[in-house]
C-alpha positions in Angstrom: -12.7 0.4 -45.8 -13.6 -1.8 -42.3 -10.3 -3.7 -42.6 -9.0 0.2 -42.2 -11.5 1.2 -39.7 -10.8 -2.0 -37.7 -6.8 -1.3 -38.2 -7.6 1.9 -36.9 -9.2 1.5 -34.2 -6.7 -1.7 -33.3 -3.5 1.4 -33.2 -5.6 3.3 -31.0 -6.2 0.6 -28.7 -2.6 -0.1 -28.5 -1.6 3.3 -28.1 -4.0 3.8 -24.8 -3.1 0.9 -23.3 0.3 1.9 -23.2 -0.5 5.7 -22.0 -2.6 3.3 -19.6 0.5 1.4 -18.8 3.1 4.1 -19.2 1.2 6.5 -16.4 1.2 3.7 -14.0 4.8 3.1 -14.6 5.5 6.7 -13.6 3.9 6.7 -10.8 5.5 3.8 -9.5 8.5 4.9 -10.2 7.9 8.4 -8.6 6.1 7.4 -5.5 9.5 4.4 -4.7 12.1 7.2 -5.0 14.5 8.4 -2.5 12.4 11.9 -2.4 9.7 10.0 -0.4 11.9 7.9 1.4 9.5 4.8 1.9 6.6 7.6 2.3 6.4 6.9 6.1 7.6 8.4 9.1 11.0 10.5 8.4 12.3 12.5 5.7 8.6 14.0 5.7 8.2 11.0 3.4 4.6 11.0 4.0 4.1 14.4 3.8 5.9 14.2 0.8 3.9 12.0 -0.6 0.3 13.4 0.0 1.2 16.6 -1.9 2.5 14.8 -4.5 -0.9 12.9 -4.6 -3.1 16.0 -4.3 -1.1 17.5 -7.4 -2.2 14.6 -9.0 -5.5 14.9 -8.4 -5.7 18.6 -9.2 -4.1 17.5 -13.0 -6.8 15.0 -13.3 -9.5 18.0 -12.0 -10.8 16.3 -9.0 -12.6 18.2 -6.9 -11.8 18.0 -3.3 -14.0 16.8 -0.7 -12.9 18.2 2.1 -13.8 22.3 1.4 -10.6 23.6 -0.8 -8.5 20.9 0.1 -7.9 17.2 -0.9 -6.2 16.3 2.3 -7.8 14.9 5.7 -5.7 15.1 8.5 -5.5 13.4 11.5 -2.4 12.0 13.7 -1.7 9.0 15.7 1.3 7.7 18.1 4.1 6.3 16.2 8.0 4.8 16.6 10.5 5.8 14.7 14.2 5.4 13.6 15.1 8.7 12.0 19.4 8.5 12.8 22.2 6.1 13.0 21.2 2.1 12.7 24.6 0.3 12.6 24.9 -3.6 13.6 28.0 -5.6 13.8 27.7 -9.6 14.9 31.3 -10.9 16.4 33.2 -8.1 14.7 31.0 -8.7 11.0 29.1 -5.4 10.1 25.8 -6.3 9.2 23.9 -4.3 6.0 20.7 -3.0 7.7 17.7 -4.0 5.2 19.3 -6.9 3.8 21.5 -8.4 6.6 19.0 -7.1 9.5 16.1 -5.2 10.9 15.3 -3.8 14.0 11.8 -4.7 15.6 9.6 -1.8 15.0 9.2 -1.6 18.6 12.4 -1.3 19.8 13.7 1.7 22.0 17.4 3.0 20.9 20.8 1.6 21.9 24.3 2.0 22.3 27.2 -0.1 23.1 28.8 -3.3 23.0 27.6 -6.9 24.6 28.1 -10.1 25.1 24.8 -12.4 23.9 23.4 -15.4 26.0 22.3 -18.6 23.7 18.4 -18.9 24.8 17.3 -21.3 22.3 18.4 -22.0 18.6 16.9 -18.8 17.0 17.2 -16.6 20.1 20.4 -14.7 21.5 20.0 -12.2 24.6 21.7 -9.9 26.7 18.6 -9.7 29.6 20.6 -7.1 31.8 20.6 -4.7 28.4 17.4 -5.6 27.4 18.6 -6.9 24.3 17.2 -10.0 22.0 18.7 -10.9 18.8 16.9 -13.5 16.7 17.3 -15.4 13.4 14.7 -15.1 10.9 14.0 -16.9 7.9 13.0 -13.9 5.9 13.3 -10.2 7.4 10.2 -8.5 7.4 9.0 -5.4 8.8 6.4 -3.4 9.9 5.2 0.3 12.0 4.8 0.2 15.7 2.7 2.6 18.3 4.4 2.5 20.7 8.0 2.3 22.0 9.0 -1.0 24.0 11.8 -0.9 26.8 14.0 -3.1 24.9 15.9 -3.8 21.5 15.4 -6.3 19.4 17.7 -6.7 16.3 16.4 -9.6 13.8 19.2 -11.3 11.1 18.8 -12.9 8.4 20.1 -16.7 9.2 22.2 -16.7 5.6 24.2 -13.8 7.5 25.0 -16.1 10.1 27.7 -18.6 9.9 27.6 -19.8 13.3 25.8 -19.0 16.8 26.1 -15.0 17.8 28.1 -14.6 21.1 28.4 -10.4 20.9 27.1 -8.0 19.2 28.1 -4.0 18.7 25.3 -2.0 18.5 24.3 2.1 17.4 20.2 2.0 17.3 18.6 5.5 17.4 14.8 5.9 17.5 11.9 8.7 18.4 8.5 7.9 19.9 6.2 11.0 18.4 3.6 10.5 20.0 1.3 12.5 17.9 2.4 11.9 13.8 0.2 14.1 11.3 -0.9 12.5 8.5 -3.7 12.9 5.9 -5.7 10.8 3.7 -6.0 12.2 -0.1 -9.5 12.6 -1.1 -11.1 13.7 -4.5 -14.0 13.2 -6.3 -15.5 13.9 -10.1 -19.2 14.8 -9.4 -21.7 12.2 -11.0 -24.0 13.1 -14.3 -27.5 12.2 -13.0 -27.2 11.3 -9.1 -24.2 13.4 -7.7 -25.4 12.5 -4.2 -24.5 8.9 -4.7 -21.2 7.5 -5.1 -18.6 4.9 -6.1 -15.7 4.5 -4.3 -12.4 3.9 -4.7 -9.0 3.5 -2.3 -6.1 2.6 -2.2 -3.5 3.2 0.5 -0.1 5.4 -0.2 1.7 5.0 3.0 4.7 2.4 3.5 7.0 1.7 6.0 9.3 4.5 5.7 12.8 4.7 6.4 15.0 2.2 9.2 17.7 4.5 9.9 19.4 7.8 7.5 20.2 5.3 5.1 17.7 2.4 4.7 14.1 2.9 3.2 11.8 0.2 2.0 10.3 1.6 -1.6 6.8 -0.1 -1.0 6.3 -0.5 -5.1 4.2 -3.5 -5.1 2.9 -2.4 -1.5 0.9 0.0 -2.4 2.8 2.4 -5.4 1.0 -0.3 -7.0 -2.8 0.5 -6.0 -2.0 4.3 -6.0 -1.3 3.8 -9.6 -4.1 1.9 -10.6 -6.6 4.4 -8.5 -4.7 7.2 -10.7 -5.3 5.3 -14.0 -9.0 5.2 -13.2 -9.5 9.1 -12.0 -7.8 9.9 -15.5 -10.6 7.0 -16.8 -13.3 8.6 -15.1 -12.6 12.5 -15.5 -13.1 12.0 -19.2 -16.2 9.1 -19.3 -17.6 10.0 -15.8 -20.5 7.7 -14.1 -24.1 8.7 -13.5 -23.1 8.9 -9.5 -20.3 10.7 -8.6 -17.1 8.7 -7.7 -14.7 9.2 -5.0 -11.1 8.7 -5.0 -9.6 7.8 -1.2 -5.9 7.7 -1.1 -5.4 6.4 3.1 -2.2 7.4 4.7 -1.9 5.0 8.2 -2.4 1.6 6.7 0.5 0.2 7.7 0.6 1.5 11.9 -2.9 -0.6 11.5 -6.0 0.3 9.2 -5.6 3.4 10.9 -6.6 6.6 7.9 -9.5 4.6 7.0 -10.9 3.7 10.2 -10.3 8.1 10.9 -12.5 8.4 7.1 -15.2 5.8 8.5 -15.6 7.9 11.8 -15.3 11.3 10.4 -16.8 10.6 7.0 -16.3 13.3 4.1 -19.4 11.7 2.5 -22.5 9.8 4.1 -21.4 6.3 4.5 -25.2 5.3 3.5 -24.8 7.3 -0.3 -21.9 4.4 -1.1 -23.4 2.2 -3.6 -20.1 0.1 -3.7 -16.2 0.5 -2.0 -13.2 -1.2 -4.4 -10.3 -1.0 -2.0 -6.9 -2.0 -4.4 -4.0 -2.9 -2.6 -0.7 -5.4 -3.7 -1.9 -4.9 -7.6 1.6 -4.9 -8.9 1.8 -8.8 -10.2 -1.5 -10.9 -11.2 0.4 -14.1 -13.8 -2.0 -16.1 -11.6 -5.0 -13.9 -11.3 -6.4 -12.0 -8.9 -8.4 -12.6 -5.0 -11.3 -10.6 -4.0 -12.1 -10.4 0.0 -15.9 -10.2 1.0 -16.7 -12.2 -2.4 -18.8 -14.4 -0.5 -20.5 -11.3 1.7 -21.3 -9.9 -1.6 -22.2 -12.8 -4.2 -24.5 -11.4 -6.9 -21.5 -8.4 -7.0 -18.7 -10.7 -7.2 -20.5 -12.6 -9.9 -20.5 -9.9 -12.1 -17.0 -9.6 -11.7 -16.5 -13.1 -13.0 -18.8 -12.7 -16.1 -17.2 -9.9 -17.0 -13.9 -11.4 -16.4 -14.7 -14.5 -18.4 -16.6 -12.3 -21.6 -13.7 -10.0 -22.2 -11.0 -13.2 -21.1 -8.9 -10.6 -18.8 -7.3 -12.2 -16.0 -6.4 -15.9 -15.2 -8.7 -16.3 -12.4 -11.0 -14.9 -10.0 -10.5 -16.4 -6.9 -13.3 -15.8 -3.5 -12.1 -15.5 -0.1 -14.5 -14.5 2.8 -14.4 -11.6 4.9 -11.3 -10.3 6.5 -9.6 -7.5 8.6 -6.9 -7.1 6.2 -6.5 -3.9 4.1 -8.8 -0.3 4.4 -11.9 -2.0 3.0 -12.7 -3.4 6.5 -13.8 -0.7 8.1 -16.5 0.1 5.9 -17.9 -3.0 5.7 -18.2 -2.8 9.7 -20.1 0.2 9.2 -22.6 -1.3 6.3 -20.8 -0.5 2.9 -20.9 -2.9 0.7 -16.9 -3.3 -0.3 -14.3 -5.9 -2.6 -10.6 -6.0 -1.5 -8.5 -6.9 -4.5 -4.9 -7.9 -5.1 -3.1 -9.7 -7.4 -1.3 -13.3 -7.2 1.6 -14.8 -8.5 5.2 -12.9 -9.6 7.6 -11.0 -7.0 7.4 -12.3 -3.4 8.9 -9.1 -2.0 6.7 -8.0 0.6 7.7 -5.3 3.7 11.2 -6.0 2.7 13.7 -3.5 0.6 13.5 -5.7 -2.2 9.8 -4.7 -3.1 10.9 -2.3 -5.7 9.9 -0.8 -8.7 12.2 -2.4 -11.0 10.9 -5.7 -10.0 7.1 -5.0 -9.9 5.6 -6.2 -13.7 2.5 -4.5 -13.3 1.6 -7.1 -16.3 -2.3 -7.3 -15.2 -2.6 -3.7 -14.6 -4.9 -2.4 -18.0 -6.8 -6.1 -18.0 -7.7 -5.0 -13.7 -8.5 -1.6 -14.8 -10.8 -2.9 -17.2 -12.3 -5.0 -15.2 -13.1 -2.7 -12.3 -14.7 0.2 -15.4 -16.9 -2.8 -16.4 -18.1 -3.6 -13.1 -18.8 0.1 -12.7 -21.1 -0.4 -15.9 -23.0 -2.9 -13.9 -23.3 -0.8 -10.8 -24.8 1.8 -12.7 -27.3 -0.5 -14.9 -25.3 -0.4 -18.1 
């Protein structure tokens, strides 16, 4: 009879793990699609993307924080390059994504130049205010504002030999105010509601380079979405004796810029946080897992690593200091204790069109889940 109990309880094991690992799939899968178009700044990818995130949260019966709604809006200056992006070097075309970008900054252009050899990655036309340059690896990014000049970077295995003209068809629009909106939800707390646990994880990308280029964004951050989804399905059904929050930030990529709006116009009292876990780059984790602020927060991040090392989930837990480099940051300038996690090891696609889902293993994702839940068991006294 306990070999059948233990068989039993072995299936059902199994079987929610891969629920666990099918819902994350899913949502990867969803939130990389052509519908949100690199859920940035054209396309309404963003947009998009939110409403997709607050159905989400109204299947997994969050309750909004923000009155009857789960969204927070705000807006903010941004450049973007919602039309025709066509590049030709010395008569080759060049395949924008893969061949080229254009710097986020750039202003539009049209015509056809001659380029000036400035140095041995540099090629400009300085009457047209145009720089072309040749880049080891193509990665891109969102501007604020909208520079008075183009700048087109290649890829050097595009390039044979030096550039000496290039044909050009850039189109971009400065809006100067974007609306966006962080995705907040919460599932109110058994014993003190008035206190929570937090967790976010950015949904925005990069958007779309032109009506035909879009960078999926599946390790950066479908990834973190997906885990922050696994645990509000976690927590609706075993909920926590505070209440925990659920932050999804739009913004992250034009520069921190949903969470530092949450931090200044705070849904809930930034003093009631017991703890902030901000998951970003999860997709990967063959060689374990970094936490930022481990050494601002030791007796937490020690936790993480005896739980880590009882139930023999991930590789390694490794400690970097504090750092200004996901949504976390902001609340730890304003006194919230906080962890930053991602993963290490697998894909290097990063702000590229190559980050897809496809590609992205998500082969730590139920032993990180686990790990956050357990640490949640030690926040509470469990």
């Amino acid at each position: 009879m306990k070999r059948i109990i233990v068989f039993f309880l072995l299936i059902l094991s199994l079987h929610t793990k891969a629920q666990d690992s099918q819902y994350a799939r899913i949502i990867v899968d969803t939130l990389t699609s052509k519908v949100f178009w690199g859920r940035g700044y054209t396309k309404d990818g963003m947009k998009k993307a939110a409403q997709y995130l607050s159905d989400q949260f109204a299947a997994n019966r969050l309750l909004p924080l923000n009155g009857s709604s789960y969204l927070q809006s705000f807006s903010y200056p941004v450049n973007t390059f919602p039309g025709k992006m066509e590049v030709a070097i010395d008569g080759t075309i060049l395949q924008p994504g893969v061949d080229f970008i254009v710097g986020e900054e750039s202003s539009g252009f049209k015509g056809h130049l001659k380029l000036e050899k400035k140095d041995s990655t540099h090629f400009i036309n300085i009457a047209k205010k145009v720089i072309v340059e040749i880049k080891d690896k193509l990665t891109w990014s969102v501007s604020n504002v909208a520079a008075d000049y183009t700048s087109i970077m290649v890829d050097k295995i595009a390039m044979m030999h030096d550039p000496s003209s290039i044909d050009l068809t850039v189109e971009n629009k400065f809006i100067g105010s974007f609306k966006a909106s962080n995705v907040v939800g919460y599932i109110k707390g058994s014993e003190q509601p008035d206190s929570f646990v937090v967790f976010t994880a950015h949904y925005d990308h990069l958007g779309g380079m032109g009506a035909e280029t879009y960078f999926p964004g599946a390790n950066d951050n479908a990834s973190g979405i997906s885990l922050l989804l696994g645990l509000a399905k976690h927590y609706t059904i075993h909920p926590l004796k505070y209440s925990v929050a659920f932050i999804c930030f739009a913004g992250e990529e034009a520069g921190l810029l949903g969470s530092k709006y949450f931090t200044e116009h705070p849904l809930i009292p930034l003093q009631k946080i017991r703890f902030l876990t901000n998951v970003d780059l999860v997709g990967t984790g063959v060689e374990g897992i970094t936490v930022v602020n481990a050494t601002e927060f030791a007796k937490e991040f020690e936790w993480l690593k005896q739980i880590n090392a009882e139930h023999q989930l991930l590789a390694k837990i490794n400690a970097r200091t504090k750092a200004a480099n996901s949504d976390h940051y902001w609340f730890t300038e304003k006194g919230v204790p906080a962890f930053f996690i991602y993963t290490l090891g697998g894909i290097k696609a990063y702000h590229d069109v190559f980050d897809k889902a496809a590609t992205l293993p998500l082969n730590e994702y139920e032993d990180l889940l686990k790990l956050i839940v357990g640490f949640n068991k030690k926040l509470m006294g469990e």
